[in-house]
VEXZABA-193109 format. One record per residue: residue number from 1; residue in three letters; x, y, z of N, C-alpha, C, CB in turn. Coordinates in steps of 0.001 Angstrom, whole numbers, padded with zeros to 6 digits. Glycine has a CB too. Example, Ala and Ser with C-alpha at 12.3 -4.5 7.8 and 13.67 -1.06 7.14 Angstrom:
% residues 2
+-----+------+---------+---------+---------+---------+---------+---------+---------+---------+---------+---------+---------+---------+
| seq | type |     n.x |     n.y |     n.z |    ca.x |    ca.y |    ca.z |     c.x |     c.y |     c.z |    cb.x |    cb.y |    cb.z |
+-----+------+---------+---------+---------+---------+---------+---------+---------+---------+---------+---------+---------+---------+
|   1 |  Ala |  013190 | -005690 |  007800 |  012300 | -004500 |  007800 |  013200 | -003300 |  007800 |  011308 | -004473 |  009046 |
|   2 |  Ser |  012850 | -002250 |  007080 |  013670 | -001060 |  007140 |  012900 |  000030 |  007870 |  014084 | -000598 |  005725 |
+-----+------+---------+---------+---------+---------+---------+---------+---------+---------+---------+---------+---------+---------+
END
This chain:
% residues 142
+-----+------+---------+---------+---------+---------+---------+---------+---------+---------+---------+---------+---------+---------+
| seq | type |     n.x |     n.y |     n.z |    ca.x |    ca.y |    ca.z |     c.x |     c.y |     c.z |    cb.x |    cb.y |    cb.z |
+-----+------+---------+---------+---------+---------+---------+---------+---------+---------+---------+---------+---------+---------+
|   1 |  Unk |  056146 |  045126 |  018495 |  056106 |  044584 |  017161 |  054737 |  043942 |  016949 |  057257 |  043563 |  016934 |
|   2 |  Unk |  053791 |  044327 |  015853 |  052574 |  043777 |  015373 |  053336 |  042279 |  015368 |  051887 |  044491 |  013797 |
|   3 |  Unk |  051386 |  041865 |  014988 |  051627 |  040014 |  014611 |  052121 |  040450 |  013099 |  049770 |  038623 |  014620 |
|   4 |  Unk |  051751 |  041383 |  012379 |  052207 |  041003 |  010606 |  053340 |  041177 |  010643 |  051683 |  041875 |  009281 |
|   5 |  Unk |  054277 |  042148 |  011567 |  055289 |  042097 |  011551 |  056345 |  041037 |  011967 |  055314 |  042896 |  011911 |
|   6 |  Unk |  055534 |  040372 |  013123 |  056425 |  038950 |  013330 |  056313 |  038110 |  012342 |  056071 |  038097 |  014510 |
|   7 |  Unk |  054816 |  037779 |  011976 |  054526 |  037011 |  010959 |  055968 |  036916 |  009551 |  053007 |  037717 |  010480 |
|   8 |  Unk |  055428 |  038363 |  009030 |  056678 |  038677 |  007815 |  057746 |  038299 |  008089 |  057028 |  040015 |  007448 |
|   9 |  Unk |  058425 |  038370 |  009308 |  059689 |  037997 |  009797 |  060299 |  036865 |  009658 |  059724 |  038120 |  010851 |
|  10 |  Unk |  059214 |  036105 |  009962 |  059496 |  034329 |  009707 |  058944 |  033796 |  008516 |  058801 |  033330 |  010865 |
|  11 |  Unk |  058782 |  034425 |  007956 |  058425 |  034250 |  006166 |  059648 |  033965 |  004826 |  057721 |  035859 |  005689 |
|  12 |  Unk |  060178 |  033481 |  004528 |  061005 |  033339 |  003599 |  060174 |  033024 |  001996 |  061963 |  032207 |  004160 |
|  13 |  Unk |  060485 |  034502 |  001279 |  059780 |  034373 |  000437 |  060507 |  033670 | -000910 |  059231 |  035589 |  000343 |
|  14 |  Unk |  059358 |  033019 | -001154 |  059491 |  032289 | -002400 |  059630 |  032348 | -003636 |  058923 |  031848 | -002504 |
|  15 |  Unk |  060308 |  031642 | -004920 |  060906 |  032217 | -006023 |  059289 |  032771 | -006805 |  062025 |  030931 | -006961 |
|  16 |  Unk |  058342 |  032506 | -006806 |  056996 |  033570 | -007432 |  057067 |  034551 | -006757 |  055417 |  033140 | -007338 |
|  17 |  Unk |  057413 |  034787 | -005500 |  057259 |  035982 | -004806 |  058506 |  036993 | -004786 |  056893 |  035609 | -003463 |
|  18 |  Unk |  059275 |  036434 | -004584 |  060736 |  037208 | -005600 |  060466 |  037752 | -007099 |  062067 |  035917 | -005951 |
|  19 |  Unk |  060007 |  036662 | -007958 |  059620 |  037258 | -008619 |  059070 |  038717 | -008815 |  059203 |  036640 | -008750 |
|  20 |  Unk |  057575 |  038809 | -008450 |  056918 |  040152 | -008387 |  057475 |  041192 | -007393 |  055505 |  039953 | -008054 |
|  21 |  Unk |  058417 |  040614 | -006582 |  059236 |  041664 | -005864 |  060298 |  042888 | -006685 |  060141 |  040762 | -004947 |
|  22 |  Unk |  060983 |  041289 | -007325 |  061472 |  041786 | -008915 |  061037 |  042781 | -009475 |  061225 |  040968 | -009925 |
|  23 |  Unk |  059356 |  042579 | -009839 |  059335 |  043252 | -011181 |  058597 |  044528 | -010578 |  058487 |  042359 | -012543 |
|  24 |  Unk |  058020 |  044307 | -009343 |  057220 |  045895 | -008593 |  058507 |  046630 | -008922 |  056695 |  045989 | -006456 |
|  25 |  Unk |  059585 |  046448 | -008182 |  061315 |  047210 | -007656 |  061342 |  048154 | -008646 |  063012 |  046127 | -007761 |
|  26 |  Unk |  061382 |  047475 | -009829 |  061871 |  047638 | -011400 |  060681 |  048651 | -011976 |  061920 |  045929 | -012382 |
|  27 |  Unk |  059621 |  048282 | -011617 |  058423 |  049546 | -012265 |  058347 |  050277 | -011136 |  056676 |  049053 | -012789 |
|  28 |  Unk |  057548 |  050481 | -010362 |  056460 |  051391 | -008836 |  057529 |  051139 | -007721 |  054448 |  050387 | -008166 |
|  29 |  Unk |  058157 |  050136 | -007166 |  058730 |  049811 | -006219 |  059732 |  050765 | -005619 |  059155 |  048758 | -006512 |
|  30 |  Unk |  059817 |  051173 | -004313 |  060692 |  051696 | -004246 |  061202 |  050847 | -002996 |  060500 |  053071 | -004296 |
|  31 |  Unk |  062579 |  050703 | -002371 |  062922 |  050334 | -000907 |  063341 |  051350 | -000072 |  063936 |  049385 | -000820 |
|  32 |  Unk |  062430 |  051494 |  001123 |  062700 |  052446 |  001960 |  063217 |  052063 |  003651 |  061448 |  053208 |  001869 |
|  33 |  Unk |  064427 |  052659 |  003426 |  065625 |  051760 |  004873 |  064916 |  053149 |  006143 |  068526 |  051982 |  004409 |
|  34 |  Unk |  064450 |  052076 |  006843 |  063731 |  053066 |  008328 |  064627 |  052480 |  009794 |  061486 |  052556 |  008649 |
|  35 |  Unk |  064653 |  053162 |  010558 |  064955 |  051851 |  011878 |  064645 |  051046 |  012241 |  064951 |  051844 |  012811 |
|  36 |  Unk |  065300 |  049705 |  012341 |  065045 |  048751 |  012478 |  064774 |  047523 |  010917 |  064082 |  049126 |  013368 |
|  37 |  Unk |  065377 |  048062 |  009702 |  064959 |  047684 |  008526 |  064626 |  048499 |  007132 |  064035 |  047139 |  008883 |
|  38 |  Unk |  064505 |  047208 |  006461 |  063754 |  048094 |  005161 |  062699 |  047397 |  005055 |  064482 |  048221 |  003629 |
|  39 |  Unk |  061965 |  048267 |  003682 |  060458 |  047667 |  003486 |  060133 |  048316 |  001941 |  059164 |  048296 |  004894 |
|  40 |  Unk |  059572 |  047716 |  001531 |  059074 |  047637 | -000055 |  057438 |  049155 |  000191 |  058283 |  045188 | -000572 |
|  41 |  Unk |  057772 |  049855 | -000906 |  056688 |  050947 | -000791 |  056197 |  051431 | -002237 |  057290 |  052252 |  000050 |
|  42 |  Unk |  055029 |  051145 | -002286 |  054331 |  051255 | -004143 |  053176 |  051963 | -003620 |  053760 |  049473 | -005266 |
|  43 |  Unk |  053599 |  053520 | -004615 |  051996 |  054299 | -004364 |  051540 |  054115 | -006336 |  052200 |  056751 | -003535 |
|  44 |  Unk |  050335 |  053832 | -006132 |  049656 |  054139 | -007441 |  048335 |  054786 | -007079 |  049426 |  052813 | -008362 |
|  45 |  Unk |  047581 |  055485 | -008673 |  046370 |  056019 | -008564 |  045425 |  055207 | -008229 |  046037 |  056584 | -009551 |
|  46 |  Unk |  044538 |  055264 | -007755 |  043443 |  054734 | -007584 |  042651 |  053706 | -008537 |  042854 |  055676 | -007383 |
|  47 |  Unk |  043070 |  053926 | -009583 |  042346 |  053368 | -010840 |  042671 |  052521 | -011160 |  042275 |  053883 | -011844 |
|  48 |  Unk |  044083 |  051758 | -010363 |  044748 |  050941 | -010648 |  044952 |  050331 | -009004 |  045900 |  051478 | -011559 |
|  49 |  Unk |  043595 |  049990 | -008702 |  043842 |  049552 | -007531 |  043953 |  048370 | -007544 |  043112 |  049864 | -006716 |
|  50 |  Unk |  043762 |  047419 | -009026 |  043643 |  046151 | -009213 |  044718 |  045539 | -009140 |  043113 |  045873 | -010195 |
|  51 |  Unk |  046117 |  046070 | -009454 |  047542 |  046421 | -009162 |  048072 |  046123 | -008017 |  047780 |  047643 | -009259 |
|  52 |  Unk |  047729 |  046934 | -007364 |  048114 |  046683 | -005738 |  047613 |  045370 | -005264 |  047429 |  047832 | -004702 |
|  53 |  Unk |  046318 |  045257 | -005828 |  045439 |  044101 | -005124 |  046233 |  042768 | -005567 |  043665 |  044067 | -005704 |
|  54 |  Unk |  046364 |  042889 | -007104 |  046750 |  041842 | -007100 |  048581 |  041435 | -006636 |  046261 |  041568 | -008376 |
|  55 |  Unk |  049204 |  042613 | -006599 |  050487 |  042429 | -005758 |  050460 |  042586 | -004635 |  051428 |  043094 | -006001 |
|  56 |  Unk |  049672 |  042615 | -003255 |  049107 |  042251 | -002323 |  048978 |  040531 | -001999 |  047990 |  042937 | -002508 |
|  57 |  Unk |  048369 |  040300 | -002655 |  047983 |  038523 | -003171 |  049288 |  037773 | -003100 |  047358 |  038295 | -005022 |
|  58 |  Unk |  049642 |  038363 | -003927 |  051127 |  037472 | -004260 |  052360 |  037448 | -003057 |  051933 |  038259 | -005720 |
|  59 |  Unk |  051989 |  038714 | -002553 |  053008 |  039089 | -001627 |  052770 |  038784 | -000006 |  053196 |  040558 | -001848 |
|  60 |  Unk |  051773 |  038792 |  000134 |  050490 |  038505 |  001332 |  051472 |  038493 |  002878 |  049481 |  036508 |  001002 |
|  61 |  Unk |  052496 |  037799 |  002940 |  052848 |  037633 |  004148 |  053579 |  038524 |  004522 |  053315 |  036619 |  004378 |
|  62 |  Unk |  054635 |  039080 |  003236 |  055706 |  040291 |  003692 |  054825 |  041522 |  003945 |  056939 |  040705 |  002425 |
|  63 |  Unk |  053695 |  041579 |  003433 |  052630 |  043572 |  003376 |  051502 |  043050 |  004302 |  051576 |  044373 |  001209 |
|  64 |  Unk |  050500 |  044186 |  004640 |  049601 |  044374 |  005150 |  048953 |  044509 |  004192 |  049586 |  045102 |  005959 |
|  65 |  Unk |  047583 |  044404 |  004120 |  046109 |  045393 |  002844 |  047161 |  046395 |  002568 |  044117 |  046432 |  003736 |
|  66 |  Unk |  046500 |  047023 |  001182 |  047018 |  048389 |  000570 |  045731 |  049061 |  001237 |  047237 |  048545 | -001364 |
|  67 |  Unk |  046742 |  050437 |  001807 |  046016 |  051830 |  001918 |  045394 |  052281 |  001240 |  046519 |  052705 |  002033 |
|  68 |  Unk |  043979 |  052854 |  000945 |  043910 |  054138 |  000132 |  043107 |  055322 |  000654 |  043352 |  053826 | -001165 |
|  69 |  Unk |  044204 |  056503 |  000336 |  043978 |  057754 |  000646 |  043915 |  058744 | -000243 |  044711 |  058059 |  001386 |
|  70 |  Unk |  043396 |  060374 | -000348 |  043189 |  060989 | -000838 |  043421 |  060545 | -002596 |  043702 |  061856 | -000136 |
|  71 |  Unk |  042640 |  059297 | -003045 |  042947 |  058855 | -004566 |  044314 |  058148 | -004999 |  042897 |  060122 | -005422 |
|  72 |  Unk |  044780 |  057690 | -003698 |  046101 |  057450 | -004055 |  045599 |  055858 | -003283 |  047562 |  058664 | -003379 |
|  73 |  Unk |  047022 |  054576 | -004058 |  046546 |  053410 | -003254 |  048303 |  053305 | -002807 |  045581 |  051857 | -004261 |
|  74 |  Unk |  048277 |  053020 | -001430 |  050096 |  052699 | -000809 |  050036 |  051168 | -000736 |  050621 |  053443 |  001138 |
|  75 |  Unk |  050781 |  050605 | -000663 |  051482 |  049076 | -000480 |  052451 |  049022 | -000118 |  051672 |  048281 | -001412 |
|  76 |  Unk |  052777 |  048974 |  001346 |  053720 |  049103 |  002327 |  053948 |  047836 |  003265 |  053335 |  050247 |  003091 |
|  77 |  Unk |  055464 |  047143 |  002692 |  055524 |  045646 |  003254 |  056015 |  046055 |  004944 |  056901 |  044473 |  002217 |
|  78 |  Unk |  055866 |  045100 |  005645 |  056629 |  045186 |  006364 |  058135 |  045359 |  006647 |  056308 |  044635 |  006619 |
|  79 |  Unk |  059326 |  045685 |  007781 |  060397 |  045396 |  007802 |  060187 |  043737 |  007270 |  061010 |  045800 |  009172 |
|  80 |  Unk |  061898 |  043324 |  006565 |  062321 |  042439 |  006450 |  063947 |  042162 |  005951 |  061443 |  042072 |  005884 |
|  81 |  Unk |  064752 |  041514 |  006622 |  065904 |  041215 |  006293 |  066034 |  041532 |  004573 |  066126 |  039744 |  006800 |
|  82 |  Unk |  065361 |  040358 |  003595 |  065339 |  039981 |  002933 |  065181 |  041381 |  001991 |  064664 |  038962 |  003119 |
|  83 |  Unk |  064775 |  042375 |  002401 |  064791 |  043361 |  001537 |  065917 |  044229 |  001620 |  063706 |  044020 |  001640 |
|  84 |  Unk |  066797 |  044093 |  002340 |  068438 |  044677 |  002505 |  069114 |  043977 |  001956 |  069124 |  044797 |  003794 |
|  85 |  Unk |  069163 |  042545 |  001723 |  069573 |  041439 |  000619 |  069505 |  042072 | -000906 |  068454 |  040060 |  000710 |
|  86 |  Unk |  068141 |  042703 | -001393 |  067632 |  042846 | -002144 |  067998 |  043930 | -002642 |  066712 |  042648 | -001948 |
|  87 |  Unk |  068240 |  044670 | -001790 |  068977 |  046100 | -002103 |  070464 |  046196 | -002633 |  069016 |  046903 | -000796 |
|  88 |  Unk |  071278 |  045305 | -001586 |  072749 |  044726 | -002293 |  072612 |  044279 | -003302 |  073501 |  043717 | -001721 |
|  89 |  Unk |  071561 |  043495 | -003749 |  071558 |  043056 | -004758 |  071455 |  043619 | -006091 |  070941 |  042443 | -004584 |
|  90 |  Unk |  070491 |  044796 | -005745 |  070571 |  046101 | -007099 |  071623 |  046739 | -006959 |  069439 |  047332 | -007173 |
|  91 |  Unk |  072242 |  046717 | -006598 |  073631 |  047835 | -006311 |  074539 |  046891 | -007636 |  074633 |  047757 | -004077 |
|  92 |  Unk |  074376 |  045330 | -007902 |  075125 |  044954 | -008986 |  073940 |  044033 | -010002 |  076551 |  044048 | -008391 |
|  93 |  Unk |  073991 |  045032 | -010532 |  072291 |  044442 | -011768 |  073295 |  043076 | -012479 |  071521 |  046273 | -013783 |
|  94 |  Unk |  074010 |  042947 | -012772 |  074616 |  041557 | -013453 |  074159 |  040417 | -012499 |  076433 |  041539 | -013583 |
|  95 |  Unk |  074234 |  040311 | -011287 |  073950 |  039427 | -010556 |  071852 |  039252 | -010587 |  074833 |  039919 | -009073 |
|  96 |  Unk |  071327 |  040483 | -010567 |  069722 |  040118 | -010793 |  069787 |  039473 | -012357 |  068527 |  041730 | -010693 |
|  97 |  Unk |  070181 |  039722 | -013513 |  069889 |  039135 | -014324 |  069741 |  037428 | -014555 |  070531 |  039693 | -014899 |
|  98 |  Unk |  070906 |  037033 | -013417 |  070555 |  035324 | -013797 |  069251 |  034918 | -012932 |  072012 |  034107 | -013265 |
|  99 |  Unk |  068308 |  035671 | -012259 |  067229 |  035164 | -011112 |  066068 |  035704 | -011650 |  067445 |  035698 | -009489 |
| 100 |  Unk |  066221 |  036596 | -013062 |  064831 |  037231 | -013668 |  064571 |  036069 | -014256 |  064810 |  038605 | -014732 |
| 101 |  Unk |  063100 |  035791 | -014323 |  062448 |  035400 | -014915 |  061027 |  035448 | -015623 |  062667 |  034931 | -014525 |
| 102 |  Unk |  060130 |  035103 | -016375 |  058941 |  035137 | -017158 |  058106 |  036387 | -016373 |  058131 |  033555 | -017177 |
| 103 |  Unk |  058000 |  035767 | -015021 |  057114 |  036211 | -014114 |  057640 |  037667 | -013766 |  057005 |  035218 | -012900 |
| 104 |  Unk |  058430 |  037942 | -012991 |  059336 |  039423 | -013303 |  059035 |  040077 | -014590 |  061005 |  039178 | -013389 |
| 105 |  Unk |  059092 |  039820 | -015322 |  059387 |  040702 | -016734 |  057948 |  040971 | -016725 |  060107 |  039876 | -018327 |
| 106 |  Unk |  056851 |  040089 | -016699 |  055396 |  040651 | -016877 |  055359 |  041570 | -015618 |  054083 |  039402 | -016891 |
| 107 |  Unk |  055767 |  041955 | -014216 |  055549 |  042010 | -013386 |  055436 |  043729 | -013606 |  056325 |  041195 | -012580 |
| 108 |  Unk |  057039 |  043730 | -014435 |  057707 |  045022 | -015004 |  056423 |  046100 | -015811 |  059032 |  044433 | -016279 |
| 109 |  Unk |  056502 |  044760 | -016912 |  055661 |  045385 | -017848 |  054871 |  045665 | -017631 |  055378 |  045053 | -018646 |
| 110 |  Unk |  053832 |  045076 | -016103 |  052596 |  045883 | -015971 |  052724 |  047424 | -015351 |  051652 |  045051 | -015061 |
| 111 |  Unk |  053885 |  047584 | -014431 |  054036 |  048723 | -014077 |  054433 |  049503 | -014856 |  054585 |  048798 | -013259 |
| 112 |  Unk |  055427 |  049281 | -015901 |  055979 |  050283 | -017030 |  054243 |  050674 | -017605 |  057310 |  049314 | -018499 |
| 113 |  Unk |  053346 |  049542 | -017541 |  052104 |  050777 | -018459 |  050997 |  051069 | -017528 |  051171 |  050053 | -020069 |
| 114 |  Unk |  051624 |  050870 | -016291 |  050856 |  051684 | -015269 |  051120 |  053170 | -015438 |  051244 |  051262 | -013806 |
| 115 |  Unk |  052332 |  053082 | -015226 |  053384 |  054742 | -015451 |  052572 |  055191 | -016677 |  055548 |  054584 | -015979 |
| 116 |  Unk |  052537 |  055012 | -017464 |  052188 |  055224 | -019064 |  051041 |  055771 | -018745 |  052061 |  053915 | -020176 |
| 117 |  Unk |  049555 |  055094 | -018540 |  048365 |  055698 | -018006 |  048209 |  056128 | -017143 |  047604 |  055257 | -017925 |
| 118 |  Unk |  048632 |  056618 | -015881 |  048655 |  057463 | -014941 |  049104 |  058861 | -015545 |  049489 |  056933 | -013879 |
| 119 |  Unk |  049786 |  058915 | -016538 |  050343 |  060289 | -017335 |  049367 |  060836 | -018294 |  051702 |  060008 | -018228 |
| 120 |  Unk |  048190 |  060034 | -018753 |  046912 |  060229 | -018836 |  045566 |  060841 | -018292 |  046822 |  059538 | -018874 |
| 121 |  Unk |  045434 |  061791 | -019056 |  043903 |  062862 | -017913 |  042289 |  061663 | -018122 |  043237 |  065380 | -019228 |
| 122 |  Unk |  042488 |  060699 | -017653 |  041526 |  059400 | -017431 |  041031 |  059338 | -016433 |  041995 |  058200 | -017503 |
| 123 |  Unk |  039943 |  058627 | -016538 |  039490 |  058099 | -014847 |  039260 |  056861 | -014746 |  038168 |  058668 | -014196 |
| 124 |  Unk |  039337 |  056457 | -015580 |  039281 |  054643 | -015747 |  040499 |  054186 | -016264 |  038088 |  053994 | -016864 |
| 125 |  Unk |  040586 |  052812 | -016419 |  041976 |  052490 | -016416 |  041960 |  051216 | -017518 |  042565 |  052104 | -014784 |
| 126 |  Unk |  042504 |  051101 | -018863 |  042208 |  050466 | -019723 |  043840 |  049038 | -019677 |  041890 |  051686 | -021086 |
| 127 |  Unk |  044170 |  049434 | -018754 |  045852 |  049102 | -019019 |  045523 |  047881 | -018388 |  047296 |  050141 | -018252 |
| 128 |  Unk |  044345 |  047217 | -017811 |  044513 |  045894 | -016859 |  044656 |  044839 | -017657 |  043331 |  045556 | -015893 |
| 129 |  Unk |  045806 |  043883 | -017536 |  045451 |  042851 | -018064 |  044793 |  041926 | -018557 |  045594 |  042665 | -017892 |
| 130 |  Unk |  044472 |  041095 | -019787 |  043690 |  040222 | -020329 |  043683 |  038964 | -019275 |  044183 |  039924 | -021775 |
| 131 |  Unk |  044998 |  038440 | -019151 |  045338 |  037497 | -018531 |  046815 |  037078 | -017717 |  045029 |  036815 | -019348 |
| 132 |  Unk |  046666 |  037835 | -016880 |  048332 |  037611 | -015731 |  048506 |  036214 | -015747 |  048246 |  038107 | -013736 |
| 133 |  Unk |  049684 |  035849 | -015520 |  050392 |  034833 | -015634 |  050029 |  034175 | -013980 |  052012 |  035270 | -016108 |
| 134 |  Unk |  049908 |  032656 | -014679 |  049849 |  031786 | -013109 |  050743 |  031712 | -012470 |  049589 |  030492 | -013020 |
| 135 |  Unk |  050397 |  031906 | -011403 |  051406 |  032421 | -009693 |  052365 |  030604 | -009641 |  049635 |  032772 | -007395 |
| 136 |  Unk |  053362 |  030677 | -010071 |  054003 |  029171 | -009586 |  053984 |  028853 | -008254 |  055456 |  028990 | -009895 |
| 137 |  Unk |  053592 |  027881 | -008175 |  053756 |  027157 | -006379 |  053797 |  026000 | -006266 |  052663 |  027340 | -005325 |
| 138 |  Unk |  053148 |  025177 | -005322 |  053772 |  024089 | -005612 |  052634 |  023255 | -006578 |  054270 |  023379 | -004230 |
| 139 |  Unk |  053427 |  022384 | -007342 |  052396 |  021366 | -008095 |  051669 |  020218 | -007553 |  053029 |  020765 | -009075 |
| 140 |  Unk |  051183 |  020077 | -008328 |  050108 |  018835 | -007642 |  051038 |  017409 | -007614 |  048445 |  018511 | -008834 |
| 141 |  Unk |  050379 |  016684 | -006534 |  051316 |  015560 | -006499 |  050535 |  014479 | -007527 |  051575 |  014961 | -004820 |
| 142 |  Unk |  051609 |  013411 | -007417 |  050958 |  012669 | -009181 |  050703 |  011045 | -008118 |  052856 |  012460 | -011265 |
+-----+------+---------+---------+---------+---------+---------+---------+---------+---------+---------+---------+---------+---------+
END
């Protein structure tokens, strides 16, 4: 077992990071059950590597760097419990609805117009956000 993989292991991710777990799942995300676990897997074009990067960031302890190969960018988390949780958990969408929030729904929406311009004969990528929403964590003490 790698260190990212132990690392991820003892990671309990947090409601911003649920979040964009959320909203990757829901656009690009797929969960893929291997031995020994599952793990979160998002391929996009290249052009939208800002995407990955910035769901990389957010996600940092459960993934490694995103791949990129032949024009394509992968984002491949490590095994983690927490993503077999996650999976039961789509199996009854009434139960994700009370844990969506702000952050999810933009998370969505950026991938729903990822999809959108990737279906586009482009090479640049006009779909990046003005301004993503601030990552919640903890606040400053008073």
């Amino acid at each position: 077992m790698s260190y990212g993989a132990r690392l991820a292991l003892r990671h309990t991710p947090d409601s911003a990071q649920i979040q964009v777990l959320l909203g990757t799942l829901l656009g690009r995300g797929k969960l893929v059950a291997e031995d020994g676990g599952m793990r979160l897997v998002v391929t996009l074009d290249e052009r939208h590597a800002w995407l990955a990067q910035w769901t990389y960031e957010r996600i940092a302890p459960l993934a490694p760097m995103p791949h990129r190969a032949r024009g394509r960018i992968l984002l491949r988390s490590e095994k983690h419990p927490f993503f077999a949780d996650l999976a039961a958990a789509l199996a009854r969408p009434k139960r994700l609805v009370s844990v969506f929030r702000r952050e999810g729904l933009w998370v969505w929406a950026m991938y729903a117009r990822v999809n959108g311009c990737e279906l586009l004969p482009q090479t640049s990528c006009a779909c990046a956000p003005a301004t993503p929403p601030r990552p919640r964590g903890l606040c400053r003490a008073s």
